[in-house]
N, C-alpha and C positions, 0 to 999 in steps of 0.2 A: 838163368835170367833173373833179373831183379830190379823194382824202381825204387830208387831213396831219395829222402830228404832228408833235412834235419829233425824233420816228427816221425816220419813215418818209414818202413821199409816192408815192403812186397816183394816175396818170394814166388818161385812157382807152388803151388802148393799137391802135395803127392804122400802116395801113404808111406811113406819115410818121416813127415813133417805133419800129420793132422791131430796124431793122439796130443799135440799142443793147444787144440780148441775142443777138445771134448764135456773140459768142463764148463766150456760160454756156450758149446752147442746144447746142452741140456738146461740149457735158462727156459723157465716156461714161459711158453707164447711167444720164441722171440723171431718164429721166422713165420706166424700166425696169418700172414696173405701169400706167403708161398706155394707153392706144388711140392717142397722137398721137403722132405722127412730126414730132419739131422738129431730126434730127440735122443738118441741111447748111441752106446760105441759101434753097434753094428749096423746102425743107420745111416751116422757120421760115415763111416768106413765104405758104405754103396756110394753114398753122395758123391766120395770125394775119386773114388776108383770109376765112377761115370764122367767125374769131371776130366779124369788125368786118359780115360779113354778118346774124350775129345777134345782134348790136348794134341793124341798123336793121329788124331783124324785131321787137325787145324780148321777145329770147328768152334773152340773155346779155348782161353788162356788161364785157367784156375790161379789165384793167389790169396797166400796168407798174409794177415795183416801181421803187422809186428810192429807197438807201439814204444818208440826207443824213449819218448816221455816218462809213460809210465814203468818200462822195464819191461813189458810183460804182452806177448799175444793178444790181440784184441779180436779178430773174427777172420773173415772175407768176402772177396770179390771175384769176378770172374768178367775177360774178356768174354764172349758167347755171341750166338748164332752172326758167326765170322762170316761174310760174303766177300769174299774175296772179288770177283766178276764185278760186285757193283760198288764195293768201297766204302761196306757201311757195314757195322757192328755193333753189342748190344755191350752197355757195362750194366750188368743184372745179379742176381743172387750173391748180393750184399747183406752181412749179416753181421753186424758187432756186439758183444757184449753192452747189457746196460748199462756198467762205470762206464763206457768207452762215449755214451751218448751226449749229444751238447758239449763236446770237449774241442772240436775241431777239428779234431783226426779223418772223420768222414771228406770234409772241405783238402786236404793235402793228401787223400788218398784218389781224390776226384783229379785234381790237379796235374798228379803224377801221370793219370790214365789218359787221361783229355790230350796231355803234352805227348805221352808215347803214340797214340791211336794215331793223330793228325799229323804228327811231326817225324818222327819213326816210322813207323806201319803209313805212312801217309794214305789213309781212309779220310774218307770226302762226310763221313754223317756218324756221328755218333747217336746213338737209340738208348733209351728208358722206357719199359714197360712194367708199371707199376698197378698193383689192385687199385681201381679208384677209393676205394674206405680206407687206404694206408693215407692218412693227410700229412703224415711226418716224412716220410719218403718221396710222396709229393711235392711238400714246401722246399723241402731240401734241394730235390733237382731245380726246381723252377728258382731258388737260393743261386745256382750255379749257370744261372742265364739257360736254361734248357726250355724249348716253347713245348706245349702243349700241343700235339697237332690230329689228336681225335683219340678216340675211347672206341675199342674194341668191345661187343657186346659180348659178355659171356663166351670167353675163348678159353679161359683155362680153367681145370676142375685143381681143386686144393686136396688137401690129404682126406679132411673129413665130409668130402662129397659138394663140396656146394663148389657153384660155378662161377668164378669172379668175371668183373669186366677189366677189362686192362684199360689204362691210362697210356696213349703214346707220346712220349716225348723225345724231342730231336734238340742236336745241334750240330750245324754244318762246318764246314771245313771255313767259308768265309766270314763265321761268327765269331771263329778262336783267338784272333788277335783282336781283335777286340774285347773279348772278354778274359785271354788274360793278362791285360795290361791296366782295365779294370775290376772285375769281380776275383781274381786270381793276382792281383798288383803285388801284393804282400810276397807271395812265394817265388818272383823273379830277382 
């Protein structure tokens, strides 16, 4: 399975394909309001064999970015906590190299998932749950018409013990034509 465009291409991603990010996963601090520890090749290697385990549970959709711009792997993403019953899912543990940042790539890799989730998987709510201190990962969803619809207090523990709050952000199934025929116009 795979979603492309003319920027961008997402693969499933699995330990056949990860030793391609090991050298953006040991960028320091770059996954610093996470819970996952991708800093060394054996950390990367749990991450991604937890990811590709709920894969075949159809609990998450793991994917590698792969920027055809620049030529070269840029990070990932991951379909996650799939509900099937209620027709809502998370796109979360998003993670790109620094060259990769402010390039746009995030924006058509958003695109590509928004369009598969509602249009394909036709799920009714797409979810972001972001540390509230990441104000980059923030501005970016609420960038891509996502509403803010409450902050979790102290839900999740990070690697180095502290307990973030989570940021909820939604967008509905009745928001997406709308939004990409404006904030997404470019990429139709």
């Amino acid at each position: 399975m795979s979603l492309e465009n003319n920027r961008v291409k997402l693969e499933l991603l699995d330990l056949s394909n990860y030793k391609h990010l090991i050298s953006i996963a040991s960028q320091d601090r770059l996954v610093e309001y996470s819970p996952s520890d991708i800093s060394n090749p054996e950390a990367l290697r749990l991450y991604v064999q937890k990811a590709v385990d709920g894969y075949y549970h159809k609990t998450t959709i793991p994917f590698i970015v792969f920027d055809k711009v620049a030529g070269s792997y840029a990070g990932s993403s991951t379909f996650m906590n799939i509900d099937r019953t209620n027709k809502v899912l998370e796109i979360g543990s998003t993670w790109l190299g620094r060259e990769f940042h402010g390039t746009g790539l995030n924006m058509h890799m958003k695109f590509l998932m928004l369009q598969y989730a509602f249009e394909d998987l036709k799920f009714e709510k797409v979810e972001f749950r972001i540390d509230e201190r990441n104000l980059r990962s923030r501005k970016a969803v609420e960038k891509i018409g996502a509403t803010l619809e409450g902050i979790l207090r102290k839900n999740v523990y990070l690697k180095d013990g502290f307990k973030r709050n989570s940021c909820c952000y939604g967008i509905l199934l009745e928001e997406w034509p709308d939004l990409k025929t404006s904030v997404f116009a470019e990429f139709n």
